[in-house]
C-alpha positions, 0 to 999 in steps of 0.5 A: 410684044410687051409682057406683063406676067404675074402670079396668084398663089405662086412666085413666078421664077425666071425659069418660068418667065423664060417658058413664056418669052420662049412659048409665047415669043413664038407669036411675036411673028404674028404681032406689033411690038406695041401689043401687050400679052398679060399672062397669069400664072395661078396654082390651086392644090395640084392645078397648075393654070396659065392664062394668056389675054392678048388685047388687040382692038376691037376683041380679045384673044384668050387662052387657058390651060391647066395641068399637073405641070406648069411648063406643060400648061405653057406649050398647050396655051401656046398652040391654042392661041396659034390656031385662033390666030389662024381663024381670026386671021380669015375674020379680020382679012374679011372684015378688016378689023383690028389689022393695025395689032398684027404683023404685016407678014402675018397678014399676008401670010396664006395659011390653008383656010379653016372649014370654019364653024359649021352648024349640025344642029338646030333647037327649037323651042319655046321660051318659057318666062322664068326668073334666073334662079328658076332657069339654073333649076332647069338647066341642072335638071337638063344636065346642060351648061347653059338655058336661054330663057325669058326673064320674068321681070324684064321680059328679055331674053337671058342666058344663064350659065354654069361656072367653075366651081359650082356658081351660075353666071346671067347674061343679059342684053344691053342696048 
């Protein structure tokens, strides 16, 4: 695997590259030489954050994790991005997407298969024709973290969402 490894509000050490080489080292079972693991090391006041984007074609697989102590974010990062592995490996198999990224070995591998995502529970209700600024109004009143809704201007189906550090996020289709 191929790193590219930076920093936003810290020097990155060669103890810190070293973390990572080890950590991350551990998935180049799972991968081809050619793939490339951005990594960003990022500290704000006692944050302490890595994220990790493996591009492979067709999705992304990302991870991020933030503690007190920077070697710390690294092993949690680690083992989040092994379980996803885990569960995109069922998808790709199924699918047969993105295979050329990953390590034959790993590909046929049999890991003990994932429950996979189950649903509990279904929502209805009514979409109400709304513009964003009042569909974030709805959302803080709900105490939820998203609100789908229908924008007035459009007439599409929009979601709107809360982001870190107290700002709002707007999807909209594209076709």
């Amino acid at each position: 695997m191929r790193y590219i490894i930076s920093g936003k509000n810290i020097d990155v050490t060669e103890s810190l590259k070293n973390a990572v080489y080890e950590k991350i080292g551990k998935l180049e079972r799972y991968f081809t030489p050619e793939t490339e693991v951005h990594v960003t090391f990022s500290v704000e006041k006692d944050r302490q954050k890595i994220e990790v984007t493996i591009p492979v074609k067709g999705s992304i697989i990302r991870a991020e994790e933030v503690s007190n102590d920077m070697y710390v974010s690294i092993d949690l990062v680690e083992e989040i991005i092994e379980r996803q592995l885990r569960k995109y490996k069922n998808k790709l198999i199924n699918h047969k997407q993105a295979a050329a990224n990953f390590n034959k070995a790993f590909m046929e591998d049999d890991y003990a298969e994932d429950d996979g995502v189950k649903i509990v529970k279904t929502k209805k209700f009514a979409i109400k024709p709304m513009d964003p600024e009042e569909a974030c109004v709805q959302m803080e009143l709900l105490g939820h973290n998203f609100f789908v809704f229908r924008n007035a201007q459009t007439n599409e189906v929009n979601v709107v969402y809360k982001r870190k550090g107290n700002t709002y996020g707007l999807i909209e289709p594209e076709y």
